[in-house]
N, C-alpha and C positions, 0 to 999 in steps of 0.2 A: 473894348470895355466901355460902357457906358459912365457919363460923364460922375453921375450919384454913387457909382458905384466906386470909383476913383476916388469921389471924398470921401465916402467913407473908410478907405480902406487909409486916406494921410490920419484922417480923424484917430482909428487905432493904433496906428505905427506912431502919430505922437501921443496917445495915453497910454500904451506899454512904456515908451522911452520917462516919461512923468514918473510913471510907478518904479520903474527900476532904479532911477537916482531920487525917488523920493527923500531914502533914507540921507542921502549929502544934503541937501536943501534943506532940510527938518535941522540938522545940524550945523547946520550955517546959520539958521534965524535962530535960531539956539542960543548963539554968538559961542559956541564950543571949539572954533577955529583956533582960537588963539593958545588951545593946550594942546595944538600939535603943530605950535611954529606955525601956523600960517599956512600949513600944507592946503586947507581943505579952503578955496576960496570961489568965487564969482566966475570968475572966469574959467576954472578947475571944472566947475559944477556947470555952466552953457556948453564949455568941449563936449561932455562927457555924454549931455541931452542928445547934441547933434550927433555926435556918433551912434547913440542907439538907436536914435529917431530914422536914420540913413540906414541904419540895417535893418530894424523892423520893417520901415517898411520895403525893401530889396525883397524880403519875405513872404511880405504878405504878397506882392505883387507875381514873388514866382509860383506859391501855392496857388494862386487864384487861377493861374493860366490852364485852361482845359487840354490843351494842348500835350502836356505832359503828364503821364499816369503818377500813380499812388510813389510807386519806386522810384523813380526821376526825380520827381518831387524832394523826397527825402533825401537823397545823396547828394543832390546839388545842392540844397539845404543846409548839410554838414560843409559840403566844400568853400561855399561861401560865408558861412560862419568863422570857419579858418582863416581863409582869406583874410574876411573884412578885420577876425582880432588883430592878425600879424600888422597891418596895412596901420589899424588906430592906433595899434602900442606907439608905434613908430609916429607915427603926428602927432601922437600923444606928448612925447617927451619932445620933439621939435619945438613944440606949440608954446608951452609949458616951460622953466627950470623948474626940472628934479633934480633930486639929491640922488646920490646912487642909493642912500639907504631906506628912499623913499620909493623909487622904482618897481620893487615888487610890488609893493601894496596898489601903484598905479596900473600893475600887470593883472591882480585881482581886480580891478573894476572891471573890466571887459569880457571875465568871463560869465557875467551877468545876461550878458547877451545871448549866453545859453537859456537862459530863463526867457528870455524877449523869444528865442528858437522857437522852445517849445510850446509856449502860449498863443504863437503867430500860429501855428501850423492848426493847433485845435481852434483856432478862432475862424478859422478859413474851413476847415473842417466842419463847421458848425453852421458858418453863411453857408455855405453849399446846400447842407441840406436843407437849411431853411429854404433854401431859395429853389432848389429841386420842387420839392413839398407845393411850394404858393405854382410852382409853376405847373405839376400835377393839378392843383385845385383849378387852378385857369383853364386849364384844355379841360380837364372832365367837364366844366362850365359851358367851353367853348360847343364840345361833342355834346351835351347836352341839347343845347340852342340849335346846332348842326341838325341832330335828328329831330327836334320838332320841325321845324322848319321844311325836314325831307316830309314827315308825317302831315303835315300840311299842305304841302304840296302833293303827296299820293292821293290825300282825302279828294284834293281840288279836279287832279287826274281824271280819279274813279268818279266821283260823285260830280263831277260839273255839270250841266245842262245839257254841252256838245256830246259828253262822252253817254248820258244816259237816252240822249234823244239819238243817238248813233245804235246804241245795241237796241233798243226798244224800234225803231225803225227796222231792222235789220228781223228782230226779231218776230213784227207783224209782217213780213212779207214772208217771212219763214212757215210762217203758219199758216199760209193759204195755201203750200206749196207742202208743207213736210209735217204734220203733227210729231212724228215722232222725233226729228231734227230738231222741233222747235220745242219739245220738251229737255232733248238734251244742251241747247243754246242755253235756256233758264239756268240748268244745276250747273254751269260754267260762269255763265255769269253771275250767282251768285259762288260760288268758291272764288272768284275774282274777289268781288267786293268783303267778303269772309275774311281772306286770308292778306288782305291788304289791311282792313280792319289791327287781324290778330298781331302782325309782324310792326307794327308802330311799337309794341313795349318791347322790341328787341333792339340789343346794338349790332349781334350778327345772325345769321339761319344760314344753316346747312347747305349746298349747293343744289341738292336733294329736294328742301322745302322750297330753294327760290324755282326749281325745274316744274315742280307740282303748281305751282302758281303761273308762271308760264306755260304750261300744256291747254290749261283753261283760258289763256289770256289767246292766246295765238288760235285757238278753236275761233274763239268771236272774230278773230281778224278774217280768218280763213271764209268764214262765214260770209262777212261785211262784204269784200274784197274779190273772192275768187281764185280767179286763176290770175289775176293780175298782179298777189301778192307769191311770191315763193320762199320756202322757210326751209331750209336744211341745216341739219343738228352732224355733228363728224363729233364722234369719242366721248360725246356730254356724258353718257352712262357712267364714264370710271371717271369723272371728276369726282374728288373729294376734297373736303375742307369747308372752309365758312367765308360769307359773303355779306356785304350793307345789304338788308329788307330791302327788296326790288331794286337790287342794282340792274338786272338783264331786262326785268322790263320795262323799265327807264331806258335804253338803250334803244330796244326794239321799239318802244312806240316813236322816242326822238324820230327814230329814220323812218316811221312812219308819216310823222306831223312836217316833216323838214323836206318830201321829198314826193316829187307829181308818182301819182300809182295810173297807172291807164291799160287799158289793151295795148295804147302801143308803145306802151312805156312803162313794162310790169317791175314792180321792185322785188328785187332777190336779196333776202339775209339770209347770211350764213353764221353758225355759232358753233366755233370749232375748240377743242379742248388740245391745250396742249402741255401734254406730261414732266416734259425737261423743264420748261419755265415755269410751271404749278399758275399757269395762266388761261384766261380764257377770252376769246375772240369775236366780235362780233362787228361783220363786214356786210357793207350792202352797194348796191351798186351807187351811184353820186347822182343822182335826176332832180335838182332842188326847185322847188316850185319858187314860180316868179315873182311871187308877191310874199315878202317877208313877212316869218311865223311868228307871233309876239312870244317874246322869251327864249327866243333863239338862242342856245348855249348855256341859259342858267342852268338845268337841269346835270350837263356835265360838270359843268361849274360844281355844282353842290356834292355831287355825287364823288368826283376828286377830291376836294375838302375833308370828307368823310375819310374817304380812304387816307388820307393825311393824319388825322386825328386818331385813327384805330391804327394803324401803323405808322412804318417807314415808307412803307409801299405808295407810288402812284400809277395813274391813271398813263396808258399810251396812247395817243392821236394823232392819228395819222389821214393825209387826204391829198388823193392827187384828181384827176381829171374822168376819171372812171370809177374810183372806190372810195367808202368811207370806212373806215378802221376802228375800232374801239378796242383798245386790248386792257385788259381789269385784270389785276389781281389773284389769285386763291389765298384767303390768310387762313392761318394754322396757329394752333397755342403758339408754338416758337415765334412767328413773325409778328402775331397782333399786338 
């Protein structure tokens, strides 16, 4: 429990205990003490503070604990209500000479602390949701800044210099060699830049829409590349569900940009679908080029974040001395 959060919760447990013995105080400066013998005094009226004040706050401190549900809450609520009355009667008249015929009406003050009960409980009932609420408006903020920031970064992806003088290179050689190749290169690379464009005002797309975007993306590789890159798909057809805007080809380019491609060092991704975990996998072989890629990792970085922020759910990575592993997610209504 954070340190603000602790005082405020002394701050309420001593303005319940104020308001519940307001009424003795009021009548003490009154100077009305003395038409009941003396009974209602000073020191009668600090007991009675500290007592309430020690139980409200035992109260607020048990409701506040997440730890125990709505039901827990409440029964142990009652039990120590019990408890703490039995406990204060009793140092009550220790503390204190009572009269015996004053005793009961000493046994009514404490059941006031049923009133401190049930005001502690809706008051804690109350910060919670507030504090739920602020905490909802902070991640919707957070997921907000999240997805520009990805949207920024796709822009930077697609649209950077390396990436458009990479297809446009690729694409002028194509066309000395294939017109009809090199018209189909065009209508993929533009569904690349399209559909990169469209998926920025979304928070998820379909596994379906992020595959359609991948089928164009992975064309231009296959193009660029050759036979030095290899792509196999296992069971992607029957994934369903929804996914972050270019979560797989963030994935796939990573282990493109992170990893030497050559005749004699061809890189293989694999992207395999797997039904029990509602997850999906994307493995390549480990070949990391020698001279470090600038922004190594942020892209998983961001792309976990994400998944953090729309779910419960994270990111798996995994890496040994031959394979790189990416295992993401499927979210569904129930999980997001």
């Amino acid at each position: 429990m954070k340190a603000t959060q602790k005082y405020l919760l002394i701050q309420i447990a001593f303005a319940l205990a104020v308001l519940v013995c307001s009424p003795k105080l009021i009548f003490i400066l009154a100077d009305n003490a003395r038409s009941l013998q003396n009974n209602v005094s000073w020191t009668d009226f600090c007991v009675q503070l500290i007592f309430s004040f020690i139980f409200a706050l035992i109260i607020l401190y048990l409701n506040d604990n997440q730890a125990f549900n709505l039901t827990k809450r409440l029964l142990f609520s009652f039990l120590i209500y019990l408890f703490c009355t039995v406990i204060f009667i009793q140092l009550h008249f220790k503390i204190l000479d009572i009269s015996e015929s004053q005793k009961i009406i000493r046994v009514g003050y404490h059941f006031r602390n049923m009133f401190i009960l049930c005001i502690s409980i809706l008051t804690i009932h109350f910060l919670k949701a507030t504090r739920q609420k602020q905490e909802l408006i902070l991640k919707n903020k957070t997921l907000e800044a999240e997805n520009l920031k990805a949207q920024l970064n796709s822009l930077q992806r697609q649209l950077n210099p390396h990436f458009l003088f990479n297809s446009l290179n690729s694409l002028q050689s194509l066309m000395r060699e294939d017109v009809e190749k090199s018209q189909i290169f065009v209508q993929n690379l533009s569904t690349v830049l399209r559909y990169s464009l469209d998926f920025q005002k979304k928070e998820l797309i379909t596994v379906s829409e992020e595959f359609q975007l991948l089928e164009a993306y992975l064309y231009l590789l296959k193009i660029r590349f050759g036979d030095k890159i290899n792509l196999k798909f296992e069971k992607v057809e029957l994934a369903k569900g929804f996914l972050p805007p270019l979560a797989l080809q963030l994935l796939i380019e990573n282990a493109v940009n992170h990893n030497e491609i050559s005749t004699q060092k061809p890189l293989t991704i694999q992207v395999i679908y797997e039904k029990e975990s509602s997850t999906l996998s994307v493995i390549n072989n480990f070949s990391p080029k020698r001279k470090n890629t600038l922004g190594a990792g942020l892209g998983l970085f961001n792309l976990n974040n994400r998944y953090e922020l729309l779910s419960k759910k994270q990111m798996e990575i995994t890496q040994n001395e031959h394979e790189f592993k990416v295992i993401i997610p499927i979210l569904t209504k129930e999980n997001k």
